[in-house]
Phi, psi and omega in degrees: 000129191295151144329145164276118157003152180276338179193138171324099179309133211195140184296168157324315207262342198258148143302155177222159192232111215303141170249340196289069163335311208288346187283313186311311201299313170345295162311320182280321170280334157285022162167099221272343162299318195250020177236338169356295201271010152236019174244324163295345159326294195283302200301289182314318201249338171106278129208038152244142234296339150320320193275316200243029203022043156193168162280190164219125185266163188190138175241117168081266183240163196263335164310326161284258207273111142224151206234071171296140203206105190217219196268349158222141177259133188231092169262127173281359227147128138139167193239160199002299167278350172286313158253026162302324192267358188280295195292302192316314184295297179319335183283334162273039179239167211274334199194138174280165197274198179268337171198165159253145180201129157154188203311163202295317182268066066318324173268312157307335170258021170262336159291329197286294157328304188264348180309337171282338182241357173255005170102174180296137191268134181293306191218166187238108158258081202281337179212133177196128185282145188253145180230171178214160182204130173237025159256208203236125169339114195260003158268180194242148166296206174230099140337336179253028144262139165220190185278133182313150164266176185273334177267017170251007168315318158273355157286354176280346206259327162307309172292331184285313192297311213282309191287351197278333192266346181269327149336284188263351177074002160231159183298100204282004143335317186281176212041351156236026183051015176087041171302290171279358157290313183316312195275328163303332179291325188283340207265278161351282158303355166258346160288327188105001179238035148298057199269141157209167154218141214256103168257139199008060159095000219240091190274138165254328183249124169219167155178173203195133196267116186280321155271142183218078190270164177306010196213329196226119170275132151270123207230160212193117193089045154325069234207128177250103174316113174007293209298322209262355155353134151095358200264326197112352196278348156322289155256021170267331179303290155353282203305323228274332211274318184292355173274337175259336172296308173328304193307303170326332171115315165317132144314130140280122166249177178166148176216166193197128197296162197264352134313358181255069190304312178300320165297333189294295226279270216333304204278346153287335178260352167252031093123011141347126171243148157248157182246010176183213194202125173265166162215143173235158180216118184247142218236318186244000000 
C-alpha cells in the first residue's frame, strides 16, 4: 500500500486541505509579520486542523495558494483564482466566519466575493498599516508598565472590555455574559503578555501581545484610560512592552486603521516603520 498524499489531491478549481508542514512552515517564514497569527497556531500546535481549530486550505501547493480558514479567515498566498476558490469554499461551509483579516491585496478581493452571499459587513476596514520594530525604541519607555499579575485580572478586565467596545464596536460580554473574554483575558496574563500600567489600583495604560510566533509579538488593545489621555503614556506605554518583545529575540508588530492619525504619529514616533497594509472585514 502506497503513502497517503501530503495533501489531498484535488483539480485546479477545488481546494485542498494542506498535510505539507514543511511547505506551510516555508510559508510563514517568508513572511513572518503579515503571517504572526498563524504561524503562532502551527509553531505550538503544528497543522492539524483539530489542533488549531481551522483548517489551512491550499489550491495545487500551499507554496502557491494558502488559506487559514477557523473561526477567522486569514489568507496567506495566492493569486486571483486561488482566491476566488478560497471564498467559494467558505460560502459552502454552514456559517460565515467572524471576521476576514491579513493582508489588504488578499483580503479584499476575497471580500469583493463573499459579499454577495454573506452579506453586508459590521465593518470594512480596508486600509491599515502593519508596522514593525526589531531594534529598541527609539523613545524612552514607562518603567511603570509591566506584566498585569493574576489577581489584578479583574481591574484589568475593566480596561480590556472598555478599549474591545470603543475598537470593534460590541461588548464582548454578549452572549456568554463575558465568560469566554474573561478567560482568553486571563490566558494572556498567565503568559506574561498582559502589560499595564496600575495607578491606586486603576489601569490607565494597557496593551498585550496577542499573537505571538517564534520570530514575532504582535501586540494588540492598545489603551489610554480616558482621563489620562494627552500625557504620552500611548507611547511611552508602547515602547516598553515592544522593548521586551525585541528583548524576547522577536519582532515587534502592530497594524492600525489608517484614520487613527493619532495612533499613527504615536507609533512612529516609538520608531515603528510600516511594512504593508492589513485590511479586516468585521462580520459577527
Amino acid at each position: 500500500m502506497s503513502a497517503p498524499p501530503l495533501f489531498r489531491h484535488a483539480d485546479e478549481r477545488r481546494v485542498s486541505v494542506v498535510r505539507d508542514v514543511g511547505a506551510v512552515m516555508r510559508v510563514l517564514d517568508e513572511d513572518p509579520v503579515g503571517s504572526c497569527m498563524v504561524a503562532c497556531r502551527v509553531a505550538e500546535h503544528g497543522i492539524e486542523p483539530s489542533a488549531i481549530g481551522g483548517e489551512l486550505w491550499t489550491r495545487r501547493r500551499p507554496t502557491e495558494s494558502l488559506c487559514y480558514a477557523g473561526a477567522n479567515l486569514i489568507p496567506l498566498r495566492g493569486e486571483a483564482p486561488d482566491l476566488q476558490a478560497f471564498a467559494d469554499k467558505a460560502m459552502s461551509t454552514a456559517r460565515r466566519c467572524s471576521s476576514l483579516v491579513g493582508r489588504a491585496e488578499l483580503v479584499m478581493p476575497m471580500w469583493q466575493r463573499l459579499e454577495h452571499a454573506w452579506g453586508t459587513a459590521r465593518d470594512v476596514r480596508e486600509q491599515q498599516p502593519l508596522m514593525a520594530l526589531s531594534t529598541a525604541p527609539i523613545c524612552a519607555i514607562d518603567p511603570a508598565v509591566r506584566p498585569v499579575r493574576a489577581d489584578e485580572l479583574d481591574a484589568y478586565l475593566v480596561a480590556s472590555i472598555d478599549m474591545f467596545i470603543g475598537e470593534v464596536g460590541i461588548d464582548p460580554r454578549l452572549g456568554d455574559g463575558g465568560r469566554g473574554y474573561r478567560r482568553r483575558v486571563a490566558g494572556l496574563i498567565a503568559a506574561g503578555r498582559a502589560w499595564a500600567r496600575f495607578e491606586r489600583g486603576e489601569v490607565v495604560f494597557k496593551a498585550e501581545v496577542g499573537s505571538q510566533s517564534p520570530t514575532v509579538g504582535q501586540i494588540q488593545g492598545v489603551w489610554v484610560h480616558p482621563d489620562w489621555r494627552g500625557r504620552g503614556l500611548g507611547m511611552s506605554g508602547t515602547a516598553t512592552l515592544a522593548a521586551a518583545v525585541v528583548r524576547s529575540g522577536r519582532t515587534a508588530s502592530l497594524y492600525v486603521n489608517d484614520f487613527n492619525t493619532v495612533a499613527r504619529a504615536t507609533y512612529a514616533r516609538v520608531g515603528f516603520q510600516q511594512v504593508g497594509t492589513f485590511a479586516t472585514v468585521l462580520l459577527d
